[in-house]
Backbone as XML, in Angstrom:
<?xml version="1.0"?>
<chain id="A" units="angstrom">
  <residue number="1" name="UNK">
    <atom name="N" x="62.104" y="-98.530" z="-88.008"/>
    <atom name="CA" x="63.129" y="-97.503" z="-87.969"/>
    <atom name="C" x="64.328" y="-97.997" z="-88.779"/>
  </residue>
  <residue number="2" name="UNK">
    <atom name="N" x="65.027" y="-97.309" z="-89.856"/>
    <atom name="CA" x="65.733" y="-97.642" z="-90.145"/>
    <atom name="C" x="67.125" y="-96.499" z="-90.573"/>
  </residue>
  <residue number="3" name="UNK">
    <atom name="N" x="68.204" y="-96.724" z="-90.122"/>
    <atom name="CA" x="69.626" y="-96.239" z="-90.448"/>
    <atom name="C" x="70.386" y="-96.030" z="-91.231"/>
  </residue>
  <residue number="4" name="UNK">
    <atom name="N" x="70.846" y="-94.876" z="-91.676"/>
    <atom name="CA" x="71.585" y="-94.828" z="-92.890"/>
    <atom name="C" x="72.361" y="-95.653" z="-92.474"/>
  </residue>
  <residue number="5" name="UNK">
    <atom name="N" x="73.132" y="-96.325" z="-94.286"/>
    <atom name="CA" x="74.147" y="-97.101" z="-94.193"/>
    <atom name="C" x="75.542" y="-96.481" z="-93.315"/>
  </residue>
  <residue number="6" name="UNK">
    <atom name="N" x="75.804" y="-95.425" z="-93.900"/>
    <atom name="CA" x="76.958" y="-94.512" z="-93.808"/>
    <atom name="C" x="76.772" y="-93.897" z="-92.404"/>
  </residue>
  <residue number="7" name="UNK">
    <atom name="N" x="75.742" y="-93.856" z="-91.101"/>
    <atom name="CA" x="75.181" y="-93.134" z="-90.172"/>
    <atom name="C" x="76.228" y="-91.786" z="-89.734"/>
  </residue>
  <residue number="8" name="UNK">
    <atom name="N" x="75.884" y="-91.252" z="-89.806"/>
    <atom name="CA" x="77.112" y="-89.662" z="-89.358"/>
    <atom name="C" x="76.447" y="-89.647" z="-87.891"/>
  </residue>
  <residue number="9" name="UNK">
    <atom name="N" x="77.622" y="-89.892" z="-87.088"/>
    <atom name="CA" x="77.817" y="-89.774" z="-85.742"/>
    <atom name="C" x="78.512" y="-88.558" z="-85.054"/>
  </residue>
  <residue number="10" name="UNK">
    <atom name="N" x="77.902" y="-88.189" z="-84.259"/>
    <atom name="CA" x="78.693" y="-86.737" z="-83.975"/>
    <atom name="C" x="80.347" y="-87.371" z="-83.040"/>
  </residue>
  <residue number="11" name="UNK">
    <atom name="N" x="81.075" y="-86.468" z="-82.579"/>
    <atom name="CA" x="82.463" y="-87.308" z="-82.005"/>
    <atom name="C" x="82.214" y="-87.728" z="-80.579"/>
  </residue>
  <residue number="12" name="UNK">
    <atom name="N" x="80.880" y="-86.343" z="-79.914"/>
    <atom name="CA" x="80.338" y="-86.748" z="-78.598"/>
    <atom name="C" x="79.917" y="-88.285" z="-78.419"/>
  </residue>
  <residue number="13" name="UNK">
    <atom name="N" x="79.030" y="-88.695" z="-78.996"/>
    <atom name="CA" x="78.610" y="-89.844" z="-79.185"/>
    <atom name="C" x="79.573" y="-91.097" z="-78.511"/>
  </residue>
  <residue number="14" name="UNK">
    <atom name="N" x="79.531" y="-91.648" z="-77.677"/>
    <atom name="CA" x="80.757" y="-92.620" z="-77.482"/>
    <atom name="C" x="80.323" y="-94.403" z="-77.886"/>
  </residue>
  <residue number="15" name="UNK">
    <atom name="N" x="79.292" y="-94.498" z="-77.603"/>
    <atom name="CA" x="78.813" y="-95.873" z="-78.234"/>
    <atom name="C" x="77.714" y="-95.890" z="-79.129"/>
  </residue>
  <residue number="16" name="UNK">
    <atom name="N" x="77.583" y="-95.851" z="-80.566"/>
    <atom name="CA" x="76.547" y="-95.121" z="-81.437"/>
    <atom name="C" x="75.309" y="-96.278" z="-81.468"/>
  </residue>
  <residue number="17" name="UNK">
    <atom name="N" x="75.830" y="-97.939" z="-81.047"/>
    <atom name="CA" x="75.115" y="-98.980" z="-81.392"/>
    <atom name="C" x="74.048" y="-99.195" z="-80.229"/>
  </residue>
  <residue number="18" name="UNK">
    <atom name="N" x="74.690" y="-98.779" z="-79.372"/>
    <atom name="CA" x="73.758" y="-98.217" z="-77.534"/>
    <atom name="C" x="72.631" y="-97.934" z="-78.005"/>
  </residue>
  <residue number="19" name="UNK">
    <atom name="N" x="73.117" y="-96.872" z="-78.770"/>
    <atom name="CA" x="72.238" y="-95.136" z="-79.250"/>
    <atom name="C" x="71.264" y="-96.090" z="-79.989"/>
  </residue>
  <residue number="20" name="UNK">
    <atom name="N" x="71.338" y="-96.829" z="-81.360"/>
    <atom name="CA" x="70.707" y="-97.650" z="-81.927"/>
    <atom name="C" x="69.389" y="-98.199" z="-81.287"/>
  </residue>
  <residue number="21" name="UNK">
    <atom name="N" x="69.984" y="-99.296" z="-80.830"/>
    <atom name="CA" x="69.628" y="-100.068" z="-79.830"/>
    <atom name="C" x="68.582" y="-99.526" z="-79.111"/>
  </residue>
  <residue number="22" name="UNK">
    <atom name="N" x="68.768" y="-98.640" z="-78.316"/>
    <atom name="CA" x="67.666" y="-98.078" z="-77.556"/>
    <atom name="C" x="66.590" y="-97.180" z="-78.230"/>
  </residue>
  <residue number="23" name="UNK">
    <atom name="N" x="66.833" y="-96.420" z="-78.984"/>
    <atom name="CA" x="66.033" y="-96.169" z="-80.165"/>
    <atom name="C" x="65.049" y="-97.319" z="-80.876"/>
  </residue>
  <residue number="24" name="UNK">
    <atom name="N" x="65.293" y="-97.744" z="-81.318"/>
    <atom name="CA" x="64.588" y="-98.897" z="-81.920"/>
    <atom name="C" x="63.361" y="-99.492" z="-80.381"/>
  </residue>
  <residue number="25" name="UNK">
    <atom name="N" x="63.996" y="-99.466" z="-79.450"/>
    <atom name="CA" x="62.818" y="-100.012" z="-78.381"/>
    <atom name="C" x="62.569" y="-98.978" z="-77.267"/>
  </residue>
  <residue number="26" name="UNK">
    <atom name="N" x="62.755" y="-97.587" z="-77.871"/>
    <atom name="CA" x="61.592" y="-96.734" z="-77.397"/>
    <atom name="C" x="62.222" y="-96.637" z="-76.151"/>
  </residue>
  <residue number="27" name="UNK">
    <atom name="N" x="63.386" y="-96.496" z="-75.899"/>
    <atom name="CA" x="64.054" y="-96.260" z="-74.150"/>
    <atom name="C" x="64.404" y="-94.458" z="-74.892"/>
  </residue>
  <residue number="28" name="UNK">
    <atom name="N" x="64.023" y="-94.400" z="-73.374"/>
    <atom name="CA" x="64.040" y="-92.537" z="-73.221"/>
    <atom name="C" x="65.807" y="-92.666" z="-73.249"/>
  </residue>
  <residue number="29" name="UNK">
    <atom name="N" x="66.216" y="-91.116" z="-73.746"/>
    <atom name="CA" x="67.544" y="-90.873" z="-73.791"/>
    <atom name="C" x="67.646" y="-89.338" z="-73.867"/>
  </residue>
  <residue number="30" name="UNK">
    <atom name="N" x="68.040" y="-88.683" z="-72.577"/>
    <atom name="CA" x="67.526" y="-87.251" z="-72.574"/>
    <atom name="C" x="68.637" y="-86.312" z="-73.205"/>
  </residue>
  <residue number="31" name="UNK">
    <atom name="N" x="69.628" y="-86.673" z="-73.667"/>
    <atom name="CA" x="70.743" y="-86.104" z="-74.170"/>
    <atom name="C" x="70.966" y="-86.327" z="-75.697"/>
  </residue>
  <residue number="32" name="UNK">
    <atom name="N" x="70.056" y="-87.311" z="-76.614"/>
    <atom name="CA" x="70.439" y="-87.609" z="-77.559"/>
    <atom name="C" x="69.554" y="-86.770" z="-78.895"/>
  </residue>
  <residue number="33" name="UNK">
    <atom name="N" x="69.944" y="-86.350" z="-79.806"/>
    <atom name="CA" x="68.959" y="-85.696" z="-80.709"/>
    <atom name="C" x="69.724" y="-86.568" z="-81.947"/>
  </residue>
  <residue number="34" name="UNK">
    <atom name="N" x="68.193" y="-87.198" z="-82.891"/>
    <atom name="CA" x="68.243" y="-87.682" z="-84.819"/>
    <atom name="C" x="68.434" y="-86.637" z="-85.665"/>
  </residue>
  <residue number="35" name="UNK">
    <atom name="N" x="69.321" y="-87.092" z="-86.385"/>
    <atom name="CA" x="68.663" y="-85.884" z="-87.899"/>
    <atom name="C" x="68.072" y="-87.300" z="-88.456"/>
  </residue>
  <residue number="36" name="UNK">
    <atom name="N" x="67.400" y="-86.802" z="-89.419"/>
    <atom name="CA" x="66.961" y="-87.720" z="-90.181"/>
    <atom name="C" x="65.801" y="-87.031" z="-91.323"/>
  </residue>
  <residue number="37" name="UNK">
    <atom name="N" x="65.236" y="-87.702" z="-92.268"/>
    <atom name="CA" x="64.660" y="-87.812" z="-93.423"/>
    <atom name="C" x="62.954" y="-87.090" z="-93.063"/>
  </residue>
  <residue number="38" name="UNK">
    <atom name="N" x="62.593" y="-86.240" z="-93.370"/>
    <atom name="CA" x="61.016" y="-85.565" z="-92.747"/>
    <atom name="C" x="60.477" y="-86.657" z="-93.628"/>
  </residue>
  <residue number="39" name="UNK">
    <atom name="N" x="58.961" y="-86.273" z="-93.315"/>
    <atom name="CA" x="58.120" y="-87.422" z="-93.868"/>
    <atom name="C" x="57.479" y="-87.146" z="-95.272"/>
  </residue>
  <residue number="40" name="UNK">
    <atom name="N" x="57.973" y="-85.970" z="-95.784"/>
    <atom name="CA" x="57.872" y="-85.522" z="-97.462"/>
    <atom name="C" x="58.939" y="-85.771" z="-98.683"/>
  </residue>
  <residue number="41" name="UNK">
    <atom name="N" x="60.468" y="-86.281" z="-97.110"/>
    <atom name="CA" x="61.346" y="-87.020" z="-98.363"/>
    <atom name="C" x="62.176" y="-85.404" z="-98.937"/>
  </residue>
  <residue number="42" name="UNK">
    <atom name="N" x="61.880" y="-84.431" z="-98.328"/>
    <atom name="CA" x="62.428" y="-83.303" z="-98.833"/>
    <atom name="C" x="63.469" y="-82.489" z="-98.089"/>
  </residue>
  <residue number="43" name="UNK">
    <atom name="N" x="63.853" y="-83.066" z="-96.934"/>
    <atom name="CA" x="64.503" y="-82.210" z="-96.109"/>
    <atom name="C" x="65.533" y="-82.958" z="-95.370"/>
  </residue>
  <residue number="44" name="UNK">
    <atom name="N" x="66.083" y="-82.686" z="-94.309"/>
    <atom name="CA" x="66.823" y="-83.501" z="-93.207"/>
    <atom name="C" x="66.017" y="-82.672" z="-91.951"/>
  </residue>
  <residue number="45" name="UNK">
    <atom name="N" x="65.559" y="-82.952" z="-90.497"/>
    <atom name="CA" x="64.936" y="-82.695" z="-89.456"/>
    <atom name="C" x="65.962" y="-82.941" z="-88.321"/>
  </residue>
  <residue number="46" name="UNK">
    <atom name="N" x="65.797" y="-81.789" z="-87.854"/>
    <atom name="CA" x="66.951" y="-82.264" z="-86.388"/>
    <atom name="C" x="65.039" y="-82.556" z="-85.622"/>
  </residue>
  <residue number="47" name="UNK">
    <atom name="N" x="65.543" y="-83.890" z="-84.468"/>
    <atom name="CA" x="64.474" y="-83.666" z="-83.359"/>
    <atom name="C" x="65.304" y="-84.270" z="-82.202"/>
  </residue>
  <residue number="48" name="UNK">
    <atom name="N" x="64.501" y="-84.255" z="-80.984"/>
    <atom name="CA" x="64.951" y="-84.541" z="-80.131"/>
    <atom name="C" x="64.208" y="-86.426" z="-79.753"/>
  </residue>
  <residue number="49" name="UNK">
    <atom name="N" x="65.579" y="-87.107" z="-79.308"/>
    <atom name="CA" x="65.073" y="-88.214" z="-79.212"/>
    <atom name="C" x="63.651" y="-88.553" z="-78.396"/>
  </residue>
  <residue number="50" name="UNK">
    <atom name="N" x="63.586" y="-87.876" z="-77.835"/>
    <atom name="CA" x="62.142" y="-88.399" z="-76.459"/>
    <atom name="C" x="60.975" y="-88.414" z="-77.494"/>
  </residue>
  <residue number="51" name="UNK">
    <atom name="N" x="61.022" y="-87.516" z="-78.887"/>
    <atom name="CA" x="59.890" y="-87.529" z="-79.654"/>
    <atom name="C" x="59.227" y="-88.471" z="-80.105"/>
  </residue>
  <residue number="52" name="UNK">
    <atom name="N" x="60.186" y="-89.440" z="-80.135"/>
    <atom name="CA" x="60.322" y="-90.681" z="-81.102"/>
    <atom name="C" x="59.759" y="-91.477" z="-79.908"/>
  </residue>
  <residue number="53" name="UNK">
    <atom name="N" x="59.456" y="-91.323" z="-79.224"/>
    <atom name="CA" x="58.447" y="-92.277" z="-78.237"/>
    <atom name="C" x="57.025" y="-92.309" z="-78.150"/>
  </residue>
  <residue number="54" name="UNK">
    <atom name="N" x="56.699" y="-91.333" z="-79.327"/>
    <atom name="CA" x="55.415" y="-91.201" z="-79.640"/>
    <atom name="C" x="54.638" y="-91.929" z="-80.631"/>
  </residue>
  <residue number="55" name="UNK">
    <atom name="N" x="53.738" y="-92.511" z="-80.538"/>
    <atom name="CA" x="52.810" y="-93.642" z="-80.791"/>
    <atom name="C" x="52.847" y="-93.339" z="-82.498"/>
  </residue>
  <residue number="56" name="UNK">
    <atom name="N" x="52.667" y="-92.339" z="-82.656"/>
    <atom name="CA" x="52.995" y="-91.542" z="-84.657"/>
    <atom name="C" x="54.063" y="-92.833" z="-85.203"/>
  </residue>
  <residue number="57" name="UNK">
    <atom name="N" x="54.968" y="-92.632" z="-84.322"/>
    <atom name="CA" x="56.480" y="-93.258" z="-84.782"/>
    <atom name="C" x="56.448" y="-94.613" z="-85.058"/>
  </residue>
  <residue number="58" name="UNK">
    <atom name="N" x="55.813" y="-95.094" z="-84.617"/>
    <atom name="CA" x="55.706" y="-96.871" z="-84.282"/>
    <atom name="C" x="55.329" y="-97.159" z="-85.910"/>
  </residue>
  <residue number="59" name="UNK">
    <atom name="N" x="54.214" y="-96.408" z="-86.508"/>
    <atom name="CA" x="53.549" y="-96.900" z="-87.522"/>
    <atom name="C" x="54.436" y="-96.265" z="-88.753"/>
  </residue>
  <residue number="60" name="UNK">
    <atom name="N" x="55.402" y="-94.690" z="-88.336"/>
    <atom name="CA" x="55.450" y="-93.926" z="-89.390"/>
    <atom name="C" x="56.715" y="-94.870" z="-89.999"/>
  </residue>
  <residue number="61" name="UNK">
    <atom name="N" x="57.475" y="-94.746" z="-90.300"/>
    <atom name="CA" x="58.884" y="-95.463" z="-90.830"/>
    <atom name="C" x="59.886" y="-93.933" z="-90.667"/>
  </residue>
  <residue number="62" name="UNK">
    <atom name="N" x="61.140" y="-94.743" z="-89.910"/>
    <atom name="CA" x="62.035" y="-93.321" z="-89.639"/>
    <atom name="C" x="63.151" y="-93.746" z="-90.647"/>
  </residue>
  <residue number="63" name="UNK">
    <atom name="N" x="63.535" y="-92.546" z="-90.681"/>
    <atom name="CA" x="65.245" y="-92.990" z="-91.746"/>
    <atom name="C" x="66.060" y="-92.127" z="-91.265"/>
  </residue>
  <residue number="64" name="UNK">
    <atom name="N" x="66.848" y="-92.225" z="-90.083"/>
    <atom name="CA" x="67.967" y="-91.846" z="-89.397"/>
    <atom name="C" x="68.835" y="-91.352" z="-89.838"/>
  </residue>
  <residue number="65" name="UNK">
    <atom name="N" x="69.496" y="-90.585" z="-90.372"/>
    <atom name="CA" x="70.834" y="-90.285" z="-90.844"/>
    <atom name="C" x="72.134" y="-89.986" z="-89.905"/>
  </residue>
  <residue number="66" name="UNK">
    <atom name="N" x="71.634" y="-89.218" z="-88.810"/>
    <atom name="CA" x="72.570" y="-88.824" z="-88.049"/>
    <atom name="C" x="72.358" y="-89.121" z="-86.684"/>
  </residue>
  <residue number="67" name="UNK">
    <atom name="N" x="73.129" y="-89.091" z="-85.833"/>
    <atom name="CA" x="73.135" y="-88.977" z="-84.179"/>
    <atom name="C" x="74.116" y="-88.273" z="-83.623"/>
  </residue>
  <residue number="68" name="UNK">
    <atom name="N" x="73.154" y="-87.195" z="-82.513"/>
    <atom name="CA" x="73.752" y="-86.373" z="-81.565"/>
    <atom name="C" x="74.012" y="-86.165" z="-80.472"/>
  </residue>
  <residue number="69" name="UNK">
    <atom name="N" x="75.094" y="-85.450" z="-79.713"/>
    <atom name="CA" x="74.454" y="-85.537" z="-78.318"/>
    <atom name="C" x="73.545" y="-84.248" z="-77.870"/>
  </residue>
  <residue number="70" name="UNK">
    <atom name="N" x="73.524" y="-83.480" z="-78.390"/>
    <atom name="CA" x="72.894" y="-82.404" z="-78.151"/>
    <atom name="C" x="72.071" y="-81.251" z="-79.342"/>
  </residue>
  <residue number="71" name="UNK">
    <atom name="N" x="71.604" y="-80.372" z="-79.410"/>
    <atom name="CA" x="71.133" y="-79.752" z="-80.495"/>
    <atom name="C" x="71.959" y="-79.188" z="-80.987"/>
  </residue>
  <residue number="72" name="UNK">
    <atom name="N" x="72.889" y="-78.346" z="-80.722"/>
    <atom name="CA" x="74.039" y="-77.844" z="-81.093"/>
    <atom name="C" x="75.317" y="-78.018" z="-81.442"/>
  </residue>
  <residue number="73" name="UNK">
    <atom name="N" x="75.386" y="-79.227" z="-80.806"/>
    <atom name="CA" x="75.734" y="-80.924" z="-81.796"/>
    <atom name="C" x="75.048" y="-81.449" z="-82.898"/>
  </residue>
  <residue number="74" name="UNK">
    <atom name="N" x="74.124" y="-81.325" z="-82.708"/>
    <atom name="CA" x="73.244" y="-81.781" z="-84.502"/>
    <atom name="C" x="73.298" y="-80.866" z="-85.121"/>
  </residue>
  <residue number="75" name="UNK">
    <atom name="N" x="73.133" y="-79.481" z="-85.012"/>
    <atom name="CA" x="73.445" y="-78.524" z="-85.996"/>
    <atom name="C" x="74.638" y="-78.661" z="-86.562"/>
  </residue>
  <residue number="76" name="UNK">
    <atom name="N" x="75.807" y="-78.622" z="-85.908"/>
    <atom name="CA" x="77.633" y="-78.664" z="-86.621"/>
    <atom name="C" x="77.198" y="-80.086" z="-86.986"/>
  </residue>
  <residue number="77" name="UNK">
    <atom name="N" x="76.621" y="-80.789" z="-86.844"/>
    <atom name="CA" x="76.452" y="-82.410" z="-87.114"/>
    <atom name="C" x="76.503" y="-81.942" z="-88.804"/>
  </residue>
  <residue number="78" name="UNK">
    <atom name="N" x="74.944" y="-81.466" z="-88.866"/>
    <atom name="CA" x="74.135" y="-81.166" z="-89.899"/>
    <atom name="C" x="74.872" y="-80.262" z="-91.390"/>
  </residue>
  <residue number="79" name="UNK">
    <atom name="N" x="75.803" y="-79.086" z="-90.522"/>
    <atom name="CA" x="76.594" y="-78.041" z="-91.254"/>
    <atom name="C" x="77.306" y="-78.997" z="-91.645"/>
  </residue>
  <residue number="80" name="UNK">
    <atom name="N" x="78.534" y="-79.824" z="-91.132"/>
    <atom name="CA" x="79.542" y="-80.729" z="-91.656"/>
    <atom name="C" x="79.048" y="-81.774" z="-93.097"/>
  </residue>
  <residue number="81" name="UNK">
    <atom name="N" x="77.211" y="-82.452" z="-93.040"/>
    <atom name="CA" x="76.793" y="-83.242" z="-93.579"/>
    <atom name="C" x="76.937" y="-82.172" z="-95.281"/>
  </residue>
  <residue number="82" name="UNK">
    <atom name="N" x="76.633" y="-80.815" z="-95.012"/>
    <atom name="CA" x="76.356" y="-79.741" z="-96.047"/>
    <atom name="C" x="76.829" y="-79.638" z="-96.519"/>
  </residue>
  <residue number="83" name="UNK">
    <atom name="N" x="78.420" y="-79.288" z="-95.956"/>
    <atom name="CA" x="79.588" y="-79.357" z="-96.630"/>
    <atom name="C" x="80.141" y="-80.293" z="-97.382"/>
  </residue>
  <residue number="84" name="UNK">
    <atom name="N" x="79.998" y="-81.992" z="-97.424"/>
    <atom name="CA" x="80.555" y="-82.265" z="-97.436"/>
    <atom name="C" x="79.575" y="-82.446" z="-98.701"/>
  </residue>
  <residue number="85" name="UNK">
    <atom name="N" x="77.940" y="-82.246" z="-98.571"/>
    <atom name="CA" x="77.234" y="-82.325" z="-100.095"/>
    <atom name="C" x="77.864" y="-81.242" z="-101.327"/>
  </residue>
  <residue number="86" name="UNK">
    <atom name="N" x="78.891" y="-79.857" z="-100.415"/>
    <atom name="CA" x="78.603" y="-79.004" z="-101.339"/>
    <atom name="C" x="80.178" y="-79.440" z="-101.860"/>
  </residue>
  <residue number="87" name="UNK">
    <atom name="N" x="80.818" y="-80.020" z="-101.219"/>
    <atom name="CA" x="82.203" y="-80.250" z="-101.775"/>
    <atom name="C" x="82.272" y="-81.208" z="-102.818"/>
  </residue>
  <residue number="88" name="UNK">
    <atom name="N" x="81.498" y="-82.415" z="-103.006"/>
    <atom name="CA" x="81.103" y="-83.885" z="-103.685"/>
    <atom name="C" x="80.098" y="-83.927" z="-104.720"/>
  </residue>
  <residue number="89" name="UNK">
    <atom name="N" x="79.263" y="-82.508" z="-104.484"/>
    <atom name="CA" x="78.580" y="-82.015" z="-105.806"/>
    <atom name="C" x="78.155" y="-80.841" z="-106.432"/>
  </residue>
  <residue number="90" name="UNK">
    <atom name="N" x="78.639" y="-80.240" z="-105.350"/>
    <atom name="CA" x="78.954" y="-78.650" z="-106.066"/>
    <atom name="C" x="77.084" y="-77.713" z="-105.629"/>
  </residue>
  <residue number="91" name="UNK">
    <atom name="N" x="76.476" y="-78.920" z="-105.341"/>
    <atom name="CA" x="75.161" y="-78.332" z="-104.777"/>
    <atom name="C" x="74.673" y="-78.713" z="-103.011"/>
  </residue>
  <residue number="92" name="UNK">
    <atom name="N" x="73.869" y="-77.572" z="-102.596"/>
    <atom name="CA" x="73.198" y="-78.304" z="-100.725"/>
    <atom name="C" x="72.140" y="-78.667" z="-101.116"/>
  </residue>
  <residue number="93" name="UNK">
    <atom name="N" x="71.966" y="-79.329" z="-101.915"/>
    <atom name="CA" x="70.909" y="-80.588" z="-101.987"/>
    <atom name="C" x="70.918" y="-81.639" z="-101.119"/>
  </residue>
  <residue number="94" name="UNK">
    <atom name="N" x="70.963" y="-81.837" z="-99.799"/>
    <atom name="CA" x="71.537" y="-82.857" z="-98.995"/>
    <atom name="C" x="70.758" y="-84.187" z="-99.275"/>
  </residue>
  <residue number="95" name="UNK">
    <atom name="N" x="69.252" y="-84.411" z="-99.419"/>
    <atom name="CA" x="68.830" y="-85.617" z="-99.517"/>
    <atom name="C" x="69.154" y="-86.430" z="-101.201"/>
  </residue>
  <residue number="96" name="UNK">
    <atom name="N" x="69.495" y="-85.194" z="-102.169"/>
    <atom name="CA" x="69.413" y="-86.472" z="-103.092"/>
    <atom name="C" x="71.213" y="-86.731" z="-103.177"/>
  </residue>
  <residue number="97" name="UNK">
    <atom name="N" x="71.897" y="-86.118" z="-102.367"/>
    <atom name="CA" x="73.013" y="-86.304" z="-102.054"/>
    <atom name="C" x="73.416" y="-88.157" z="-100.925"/>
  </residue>
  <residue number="98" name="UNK">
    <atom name="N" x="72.436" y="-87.630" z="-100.006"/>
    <atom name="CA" x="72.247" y="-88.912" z="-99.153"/>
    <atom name="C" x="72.215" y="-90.067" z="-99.350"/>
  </residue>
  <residue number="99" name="UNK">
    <atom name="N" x="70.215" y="-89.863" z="-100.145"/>
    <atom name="CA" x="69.253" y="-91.262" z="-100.242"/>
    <atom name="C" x="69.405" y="-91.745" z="-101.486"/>
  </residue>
  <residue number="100" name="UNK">
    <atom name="N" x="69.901" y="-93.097" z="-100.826"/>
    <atom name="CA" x="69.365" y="-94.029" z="-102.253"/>
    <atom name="C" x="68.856" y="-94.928" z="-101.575"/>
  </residue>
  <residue number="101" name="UNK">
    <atom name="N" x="67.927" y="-95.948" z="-102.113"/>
    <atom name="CA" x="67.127" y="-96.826" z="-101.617"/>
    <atom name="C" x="68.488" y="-98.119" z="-101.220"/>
  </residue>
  <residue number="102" name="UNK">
    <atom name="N" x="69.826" y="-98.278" z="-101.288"/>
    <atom name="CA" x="70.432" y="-98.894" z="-100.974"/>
    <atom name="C" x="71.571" y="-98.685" z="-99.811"/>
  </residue>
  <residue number="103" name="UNK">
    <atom name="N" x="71.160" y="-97.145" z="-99.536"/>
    <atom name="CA" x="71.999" y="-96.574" z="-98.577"/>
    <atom name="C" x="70.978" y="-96.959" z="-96.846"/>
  </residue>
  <residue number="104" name="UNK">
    <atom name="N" x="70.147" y="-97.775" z="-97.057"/>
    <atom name="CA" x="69.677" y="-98.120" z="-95.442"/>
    <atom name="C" x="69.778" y="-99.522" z="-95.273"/>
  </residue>
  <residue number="105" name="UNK">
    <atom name="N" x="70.182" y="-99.555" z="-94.030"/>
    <atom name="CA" x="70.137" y="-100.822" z="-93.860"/>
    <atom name="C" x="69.766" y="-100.892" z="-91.981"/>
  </residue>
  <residue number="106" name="UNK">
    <atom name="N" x="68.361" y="-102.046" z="-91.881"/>
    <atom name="CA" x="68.142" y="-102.107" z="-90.541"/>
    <atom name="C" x="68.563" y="-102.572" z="-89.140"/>
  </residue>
</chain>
C-alpha cells in the first residue's frame, strides 16, 4: 500500500497517521473511506475502508491519495482535489494532475 506524497486529508480526520497505520495492517475502521488510484491508472475511486480487508488487496498494490471520514466527506474531499486540478491546469484531468512516480512514498 502506498500514499501519496502530498496525502489530501479531509478536516474530519483528526489523526491521519492512525488512519495510515491501521490501513496498512488490515484493522477494520467503520467510519473511514480512500480515494485513491483504480487499478487501470485512469481514474480516482472513492471506497470504503472495510474493502481493503480483502485478500485482492494484499497482492494488488494501492495508491492512496486521499482520506475520509465519511462518503460525503470523500466526495467534497474529491470536488476540492478537482478544483484545485482545474485551477493549476486549466483541465479535470485529476490523475495526470496527481501521479508522478515520485509523488509516493511508503
Amino acid at each position: 500500500m502506498l500514499f501519496y506524497k502530498r496525502l489530501y486529508v479531509s478536516d474530519k480526520i483528526k489523526d491521519p497517521e492512525i488512519i495510515k497505520w491501521r490501513l496498512r495492517h488490515r484493522s477494520g475502521m467503520i467510519s473511514v473511506y480512500v480515494l485513491m488510484l483504480s487499478r487501470d491508472c485512469t481514474r480516482i475511486d472513492i471506497m470504503h475502508s472495510a474493502f481493503l480487508q480483502e485478500k485482492f488487496y494484499r497482492s494488488d498494490p494501492l495508491y492512496i491519495i486521499g482520506l475520509a471520514c465519511d462518503k460525503d466527506d470523500a466526495i467534497s474531499l474529491y470536488a476540492d482535489i478537482v478544483k484545485e486540478a482545474v485551477n493549476k491546469t486549466g483541465s479535470t484531468d485529476v490523475v495526470s494532475f496527481l501521479f508522478h512516480k515520485e509523488d509516493f512514498a511508503k
